[in-house]
C-alpha positions in Angstrom: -13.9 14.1 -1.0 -15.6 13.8 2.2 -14.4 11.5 4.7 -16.2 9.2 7.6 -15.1 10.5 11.0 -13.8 7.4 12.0 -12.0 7.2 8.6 -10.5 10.8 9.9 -9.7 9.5 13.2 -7.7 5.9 11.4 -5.9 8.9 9.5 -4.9 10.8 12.7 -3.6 7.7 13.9 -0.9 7.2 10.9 -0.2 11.1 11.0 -0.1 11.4 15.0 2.3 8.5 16.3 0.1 5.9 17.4 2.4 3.3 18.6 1.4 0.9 16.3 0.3 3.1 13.9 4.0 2.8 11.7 4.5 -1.0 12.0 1.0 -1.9 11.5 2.3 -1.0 7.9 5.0 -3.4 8.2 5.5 -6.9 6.2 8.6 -8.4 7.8 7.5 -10.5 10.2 10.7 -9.5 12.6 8.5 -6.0 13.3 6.1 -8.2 14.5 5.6 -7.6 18.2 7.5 -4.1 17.7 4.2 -2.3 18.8 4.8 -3.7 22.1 8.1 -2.4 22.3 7.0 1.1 20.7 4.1 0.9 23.4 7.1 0.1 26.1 9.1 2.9 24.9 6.5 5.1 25.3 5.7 4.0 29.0 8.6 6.2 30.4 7.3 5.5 33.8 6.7 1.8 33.5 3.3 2.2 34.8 1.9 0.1 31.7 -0.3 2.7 30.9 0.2 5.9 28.7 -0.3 9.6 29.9 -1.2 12.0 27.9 2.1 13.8 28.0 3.7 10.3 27.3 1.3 10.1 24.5 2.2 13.9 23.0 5.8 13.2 23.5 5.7 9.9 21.3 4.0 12.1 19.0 6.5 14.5 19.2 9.0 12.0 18.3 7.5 10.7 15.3 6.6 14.5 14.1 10.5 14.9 14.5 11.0 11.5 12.5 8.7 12.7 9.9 10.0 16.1 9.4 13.2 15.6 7.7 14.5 19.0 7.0 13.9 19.8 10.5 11.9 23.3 9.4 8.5 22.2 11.5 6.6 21.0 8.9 6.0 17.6 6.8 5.1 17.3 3.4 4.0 14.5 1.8 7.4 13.4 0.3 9.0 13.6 3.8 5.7 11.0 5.6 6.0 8.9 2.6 10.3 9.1 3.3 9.2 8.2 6.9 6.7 5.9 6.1 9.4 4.1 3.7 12.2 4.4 6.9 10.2 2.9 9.5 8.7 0.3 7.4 11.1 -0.5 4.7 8.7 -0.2 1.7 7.1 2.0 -0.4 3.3 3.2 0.2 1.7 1.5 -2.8 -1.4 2.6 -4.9 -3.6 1.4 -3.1 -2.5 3.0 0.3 -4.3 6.6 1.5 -1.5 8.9 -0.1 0.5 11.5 2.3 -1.4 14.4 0.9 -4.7 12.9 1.9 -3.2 11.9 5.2 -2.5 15.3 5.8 -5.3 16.8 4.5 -7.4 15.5 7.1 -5.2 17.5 10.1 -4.5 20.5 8.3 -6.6 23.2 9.7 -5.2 25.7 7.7 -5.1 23.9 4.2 -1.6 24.9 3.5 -1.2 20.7 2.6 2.0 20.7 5.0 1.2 19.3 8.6 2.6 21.9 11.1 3.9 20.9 14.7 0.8 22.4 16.2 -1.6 20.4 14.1 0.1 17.4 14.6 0.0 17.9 18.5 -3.8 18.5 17.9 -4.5 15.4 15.8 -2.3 14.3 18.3 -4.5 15.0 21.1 -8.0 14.3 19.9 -6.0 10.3 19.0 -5.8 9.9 22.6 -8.9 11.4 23.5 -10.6 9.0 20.9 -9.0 5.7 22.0 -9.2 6.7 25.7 -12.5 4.3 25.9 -13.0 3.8 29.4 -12.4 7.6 29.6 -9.7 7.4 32.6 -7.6 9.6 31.3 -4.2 7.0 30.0 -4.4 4.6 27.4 -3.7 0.9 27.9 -1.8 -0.9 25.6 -5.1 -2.9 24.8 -6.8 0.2 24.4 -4.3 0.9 21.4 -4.3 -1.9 19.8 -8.1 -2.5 20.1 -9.1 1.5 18.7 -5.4 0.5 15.8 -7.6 -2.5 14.8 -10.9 -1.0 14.1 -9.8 2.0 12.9 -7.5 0.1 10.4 -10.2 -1.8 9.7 -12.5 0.8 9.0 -10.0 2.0 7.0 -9.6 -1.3 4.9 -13.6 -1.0 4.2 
């Protein structure tokens, strides 16, 4: 199946850490402003903007989250594990499954996402949501390129 390229990109976004990307997911309404606190966490320097190496680390984090059996790789079971985790429910039928997810980073079609993929998808996320093109992403930036990508994925 072929996908849209900003389908691709909404699917980098739940495989690559956006800060929202996990709790836009979420249905208890307590997780409800967590994307500002994932966004805060991210901020290591309080500027109220994110680098790019505050953006990869993030990234890195949630890589680390997702890859349970800490070999440097994800499967599907272990992002839908994560997914489940961070969220506290299943992915449903409806939902893109893991597999697809990762289809759509995996360069070498091994259907595991590798560290190095993930730091790519990673990467071109930022450069994507990085509108204004000043290098850091604003925590409007984020939610604003979350929102249509999620609802470009919702179409």
């Amino acid at each position: 199946m072929r996908h849209s390229r900003c389908f691709q990109i909404c699917v980098l976004a739940i495989c690559c850490g956006l800060p929202v990307s996990w709790d836009a997911f979420a249905e208890n309404p307590s997780k409800e402003k967590s994307g500002d606190a994932h966004f805060k966490a991210m901020d290591t320097n309080g500027d109220g903007k994110l680098s790019p190496d505050e953006h990869a680390a993030g990234a890195k984090k949630m890589f680390e989250t997702m890859d349970a059996n800490k070999d440097g790789t994800v499967t599907p079971e272990e992002m839908d594990a994560a997914h489940e985790k961070v969220t506290g429910k299943k992915t449903t039928k409806t939902d893109m499954s893991s597999a697809e997810k990762i289809k759509t980073v995996d360069t070498n079609g091994d259907g595991v996402l590798t560290a190095e993929e993930h730091a790519a998808g990673s990467k071109k996320m930022f450069d994507t949501m990085d509108t204004n093109k000043d290098g850091f992403l604003t925590q409007a930036e984020v939610e604003a390129g979350h929102a249509k990508m999620m609802k470009r994925h919702a179409q």
